[in-house]
C-alpha positions as CSV (number, residue, x, y, z in Angstrom):
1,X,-0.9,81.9,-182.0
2,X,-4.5,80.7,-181.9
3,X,-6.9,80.7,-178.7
4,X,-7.0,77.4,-178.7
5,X,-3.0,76.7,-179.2
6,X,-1.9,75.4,-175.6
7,X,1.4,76.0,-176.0
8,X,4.2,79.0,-177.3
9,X,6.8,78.5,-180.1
10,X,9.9,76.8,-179.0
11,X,13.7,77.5,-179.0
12,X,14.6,75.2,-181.3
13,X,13.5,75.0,-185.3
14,X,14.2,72.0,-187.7
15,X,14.9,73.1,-190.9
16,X,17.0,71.6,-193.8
17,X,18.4,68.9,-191.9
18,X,19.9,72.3,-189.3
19,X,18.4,73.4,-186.2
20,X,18.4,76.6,-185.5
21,X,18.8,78.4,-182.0
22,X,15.5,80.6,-181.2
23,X,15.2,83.8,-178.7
24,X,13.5,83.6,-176.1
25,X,9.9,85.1,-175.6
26,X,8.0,86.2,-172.6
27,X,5.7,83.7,-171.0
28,X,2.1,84.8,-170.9
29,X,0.4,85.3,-168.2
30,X,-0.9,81.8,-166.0
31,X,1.2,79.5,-168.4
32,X,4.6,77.3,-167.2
33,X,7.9,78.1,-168.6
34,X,9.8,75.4,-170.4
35,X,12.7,74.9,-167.8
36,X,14.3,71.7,-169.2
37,X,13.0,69.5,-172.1
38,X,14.1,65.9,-173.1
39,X,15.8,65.2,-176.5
40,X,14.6,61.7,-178.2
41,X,17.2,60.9,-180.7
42,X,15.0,58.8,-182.6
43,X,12.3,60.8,-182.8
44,X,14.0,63.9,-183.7
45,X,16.4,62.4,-186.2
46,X,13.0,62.0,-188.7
47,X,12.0,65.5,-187.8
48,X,15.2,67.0,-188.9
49,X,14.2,64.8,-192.6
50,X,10.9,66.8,-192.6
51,X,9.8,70.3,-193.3
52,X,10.4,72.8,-191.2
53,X,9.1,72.4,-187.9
54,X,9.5,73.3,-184.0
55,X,11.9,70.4,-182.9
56,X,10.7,68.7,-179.6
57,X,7.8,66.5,-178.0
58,X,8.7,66.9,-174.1
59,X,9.5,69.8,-172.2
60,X,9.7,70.2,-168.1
61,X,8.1,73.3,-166.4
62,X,8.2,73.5,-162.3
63,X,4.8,75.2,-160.7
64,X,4.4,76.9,-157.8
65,X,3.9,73.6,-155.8
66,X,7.5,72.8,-157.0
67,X,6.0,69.8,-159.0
68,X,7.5,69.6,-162.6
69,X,4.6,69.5,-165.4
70,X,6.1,67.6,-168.5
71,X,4.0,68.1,-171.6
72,X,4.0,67.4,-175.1
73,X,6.1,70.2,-176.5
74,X,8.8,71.8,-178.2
75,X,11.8,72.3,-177.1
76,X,11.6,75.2,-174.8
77,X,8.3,76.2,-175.0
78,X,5.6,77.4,-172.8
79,X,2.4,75.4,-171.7
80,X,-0.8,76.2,-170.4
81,X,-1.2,73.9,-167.1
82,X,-4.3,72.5,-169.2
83,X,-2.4,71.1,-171.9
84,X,-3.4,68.0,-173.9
85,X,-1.1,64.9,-172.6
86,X,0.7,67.0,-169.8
87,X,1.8,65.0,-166.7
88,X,2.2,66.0,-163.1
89,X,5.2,64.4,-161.2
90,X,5.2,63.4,-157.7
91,X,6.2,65.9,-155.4
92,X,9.9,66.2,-154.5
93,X,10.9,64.3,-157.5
94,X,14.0,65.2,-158.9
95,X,14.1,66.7,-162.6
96,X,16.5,63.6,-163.6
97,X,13.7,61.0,-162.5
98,X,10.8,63.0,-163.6
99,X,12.4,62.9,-167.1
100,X,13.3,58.9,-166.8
101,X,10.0,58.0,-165.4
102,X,8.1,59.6,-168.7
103,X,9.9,56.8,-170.4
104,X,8.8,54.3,-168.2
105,X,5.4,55.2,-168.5
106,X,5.5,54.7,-172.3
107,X,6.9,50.8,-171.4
108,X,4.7,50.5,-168.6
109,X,1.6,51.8,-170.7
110,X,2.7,49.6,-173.8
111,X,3.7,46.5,-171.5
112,X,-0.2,46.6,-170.4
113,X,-1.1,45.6,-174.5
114,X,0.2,42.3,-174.3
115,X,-1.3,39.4,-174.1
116,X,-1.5,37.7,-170.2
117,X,1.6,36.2,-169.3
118,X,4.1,37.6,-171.9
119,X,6.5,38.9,-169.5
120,X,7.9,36.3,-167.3
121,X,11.3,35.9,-165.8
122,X,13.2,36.8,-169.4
123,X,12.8,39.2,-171.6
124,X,15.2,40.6,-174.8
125,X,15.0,44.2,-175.6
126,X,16.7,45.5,-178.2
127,X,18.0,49.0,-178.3
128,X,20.1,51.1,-175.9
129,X,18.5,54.5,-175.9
130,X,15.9,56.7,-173.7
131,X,13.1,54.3,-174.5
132,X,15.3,50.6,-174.2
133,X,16.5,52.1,-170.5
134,X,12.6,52.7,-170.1
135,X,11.2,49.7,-171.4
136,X,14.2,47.8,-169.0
137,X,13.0,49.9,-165.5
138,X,9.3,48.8,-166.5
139,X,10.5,45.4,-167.0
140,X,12.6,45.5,-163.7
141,X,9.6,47.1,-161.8
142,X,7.5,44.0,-163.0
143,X,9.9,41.8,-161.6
144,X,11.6,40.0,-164.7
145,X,15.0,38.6,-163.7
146,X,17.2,39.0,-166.8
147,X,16.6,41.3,-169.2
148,X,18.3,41.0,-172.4
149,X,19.7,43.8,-174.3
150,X,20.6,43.5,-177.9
151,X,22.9,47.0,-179.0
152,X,25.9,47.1,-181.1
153,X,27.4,49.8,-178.4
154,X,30.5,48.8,-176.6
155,X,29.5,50.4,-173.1
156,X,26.3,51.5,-173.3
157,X,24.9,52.9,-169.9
158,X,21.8,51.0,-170.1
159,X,23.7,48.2,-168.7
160,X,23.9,49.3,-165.2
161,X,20.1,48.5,-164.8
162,X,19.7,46.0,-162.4
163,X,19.3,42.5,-164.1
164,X,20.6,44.1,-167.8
165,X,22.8,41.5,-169.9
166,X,24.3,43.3,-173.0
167,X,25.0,41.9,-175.8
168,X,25.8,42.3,-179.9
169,X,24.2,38.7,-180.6
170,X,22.0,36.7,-179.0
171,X,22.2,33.1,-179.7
172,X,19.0,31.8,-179.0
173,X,15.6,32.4,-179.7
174,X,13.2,34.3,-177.1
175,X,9.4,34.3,-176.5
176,X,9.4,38.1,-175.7
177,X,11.2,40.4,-177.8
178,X,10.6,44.1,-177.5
179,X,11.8,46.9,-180.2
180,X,12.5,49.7,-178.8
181,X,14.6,51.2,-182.2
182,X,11.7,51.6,-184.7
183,X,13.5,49.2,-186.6
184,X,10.8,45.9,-186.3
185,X,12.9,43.5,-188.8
186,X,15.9,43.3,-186.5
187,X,13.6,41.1,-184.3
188,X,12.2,38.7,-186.4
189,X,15.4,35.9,-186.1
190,X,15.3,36.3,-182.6
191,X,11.2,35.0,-182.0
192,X,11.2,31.9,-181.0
193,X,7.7,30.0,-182.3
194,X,5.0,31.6,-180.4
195,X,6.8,34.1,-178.9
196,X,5.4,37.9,-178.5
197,X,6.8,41.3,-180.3
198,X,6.2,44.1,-178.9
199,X,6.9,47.4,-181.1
200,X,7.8,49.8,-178.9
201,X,10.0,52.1,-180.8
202,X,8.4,54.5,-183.4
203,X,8.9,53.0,-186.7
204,X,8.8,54.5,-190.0
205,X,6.5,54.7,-192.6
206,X,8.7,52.5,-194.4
207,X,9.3,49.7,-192.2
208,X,8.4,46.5,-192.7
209,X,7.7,42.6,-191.1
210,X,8.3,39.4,-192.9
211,X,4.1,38.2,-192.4
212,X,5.0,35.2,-194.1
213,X,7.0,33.5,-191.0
214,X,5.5,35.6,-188.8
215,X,2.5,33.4,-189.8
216,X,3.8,30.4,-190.1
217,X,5.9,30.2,-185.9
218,X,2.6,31.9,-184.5
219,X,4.4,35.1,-183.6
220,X,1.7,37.5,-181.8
221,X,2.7,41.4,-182.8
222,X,1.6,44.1,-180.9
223,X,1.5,47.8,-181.2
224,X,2.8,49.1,-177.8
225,X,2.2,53.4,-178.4
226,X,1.3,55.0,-175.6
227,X,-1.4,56.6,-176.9
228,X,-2.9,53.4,-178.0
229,X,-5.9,53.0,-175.8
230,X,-4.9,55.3,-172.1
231,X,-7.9,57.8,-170.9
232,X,-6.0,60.8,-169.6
233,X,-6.5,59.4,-165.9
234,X,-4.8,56.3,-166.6
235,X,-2.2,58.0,-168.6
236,X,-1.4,60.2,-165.2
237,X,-1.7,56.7,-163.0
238,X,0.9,55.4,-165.1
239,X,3.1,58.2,-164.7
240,X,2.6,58.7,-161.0
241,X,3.5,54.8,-160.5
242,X,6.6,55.3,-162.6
243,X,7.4,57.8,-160.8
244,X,7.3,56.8,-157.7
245,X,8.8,54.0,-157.9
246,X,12.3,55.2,-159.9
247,X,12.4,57.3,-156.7
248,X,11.8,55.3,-154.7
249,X,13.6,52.2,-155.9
250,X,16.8,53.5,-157.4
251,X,19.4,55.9,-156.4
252,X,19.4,59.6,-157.8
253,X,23.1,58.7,-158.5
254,X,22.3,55.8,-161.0
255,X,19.4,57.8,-162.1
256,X,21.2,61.1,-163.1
257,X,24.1,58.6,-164.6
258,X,21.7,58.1,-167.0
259,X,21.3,61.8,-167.3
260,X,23.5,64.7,-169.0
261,X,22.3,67.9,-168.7
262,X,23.2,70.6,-171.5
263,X,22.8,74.4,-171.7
264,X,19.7,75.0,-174.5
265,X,22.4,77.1,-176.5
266,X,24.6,74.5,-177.3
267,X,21.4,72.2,-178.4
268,X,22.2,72.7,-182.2
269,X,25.7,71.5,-181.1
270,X,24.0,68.2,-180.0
271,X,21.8,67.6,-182.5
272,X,25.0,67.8,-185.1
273,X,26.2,65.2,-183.4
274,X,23.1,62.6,-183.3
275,X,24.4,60.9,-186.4
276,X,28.3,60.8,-185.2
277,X,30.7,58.5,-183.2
278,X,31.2,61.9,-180.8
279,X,27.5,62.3,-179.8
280,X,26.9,62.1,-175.8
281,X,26.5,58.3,-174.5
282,X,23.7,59.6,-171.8
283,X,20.4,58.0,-173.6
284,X,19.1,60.9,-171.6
285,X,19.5,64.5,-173.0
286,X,17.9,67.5,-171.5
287,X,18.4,70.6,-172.7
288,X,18.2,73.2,-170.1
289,X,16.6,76.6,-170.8
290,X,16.9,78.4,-167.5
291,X,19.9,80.8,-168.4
292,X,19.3,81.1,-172.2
């Protein structure tokens, strides 16, 4: 470890396609212990591709204030409370809605890149998973009525969301789609002419978009990472409003629905199951680190 490294190793290692189970080590001295940290299916499927790596991008420490810190790190691992991208939630909030407002944040941050008047009354979203449920609360909290969710899943949880339609086709074309799979092309035959994409999901380096009739119907595409343009004040604002109101607006019941909490040593159980039929429904998975 460097000086300027702001956080420790994590628990969990990507390697070969495996992830392997990593003991503990002692916090130093000032920093936060990873208590809980949040599993992003997507995200984490194209680490396990890579080389060998810490696995993880968000992990949940509580201070002495009994505020969780979520910051930008493994699975697991210690933080400085200075670290680079770290977020402070509201106090009292539970860890369920402190982990499902960071995903509101990256909607409401990437809703805030599109052009004026993109999100009405109707939106379609497609996707199911952590960042679909946050792109649909974001949508929600801006008041859109119906938001449509494209998924091939049978129940998925997203749909209890206020104002959620599910669906495996949709049969006509919208003016604001949102990806939130990484997978862009799935979009294009749902854009009506003139409508907006929004990219929301991380795509690969691989994916691609048909310019040609994207061209041609006037479709406006726009990169919605988090990172895109945010100072780290309005990063925090974005969070805090998120935040505040998932507590404030919905239930901790519906909230932690969304939720399953697992014990951090059977996290190499749940990543073998990422790719399966048999892998947990809850588009939220936190991997808790308190007894392991």
């Amino acid at each position: 470890m460097t000086t300027e490294l702001r956080y420790a190793v994590g628990r969990l290692h990507a390697t070969h396609g495996q992830v392997v189970l990593l003991p503990a080590s002692a916090v130093p001295e000032g920093w936060v212990a990873g208590r809980f940290s949040v599993l992003s299916p997507g995200t984490e499927r194209r680490h396990l591709l890579g080389p060998g790596r810490d696995a993880g991008y968000m992990s949940l420490g509580l201070v002495d204030d009994g505020r969780w810190l979520l910051a930008p790190v493994p699975h697991g691992a210690a933080f400085t409370p200075d670290c680079p991208g770290m977020v402070r939630a509201p106090d009292g909030a539970p860890v369920q809605v402190a982990a499902v407002a960071r995903f509101i944040q990256i909607a409401l941050l990437g809703l805030d890149r599109l052009p004026p008047g993109s999100v009405a009354d109707e939106a379609v979203v497609i996707g199911s998973g952590p960042v679909a449920v946050g792109c649909a609360l974001e949508l929600l909290r801006r008041g859109v009525k119906r938001i449509v969710v494209v998924t091939g899943r049978r129940y998925p949880p997203i749909r209890s969301v206020p104002g959620v339609v599910c669906t495996n086709h949709l049969d006509q074309q919208a003016g604001l789609v949102i990806d939130a799979t990484g997978e862009p092309g799935r979009a294009v035959p749902l854009l009506a002419p003139g409508a907006v994409l929004g990219l929301l999901g991380t795509p690969e380096n691989t994916a691609s978009l048909p310019v040609l009739p994207l061209h041609r119907s006037g479709v406006t595409v726009v990169g919605m990472h988090e990172l895109a343009t945010s100072s780290p004040e309005a990063y925090q604002a974005a969070y805090t409003t998120a935040a505040s109101w998932l507590d404030g607006r919905l239930t901790l019941r519906l909230v932690a629905s969304w939720c399953r909490i697992v014990p951090g040593e059977r996290a190499p159980e749940v990543y073998r199951l990422l790719n399966s039929p048999a892998r947990p429904a809850e588009p939220f998975l936190l991997f808790d680190w308190g007894a392991s």
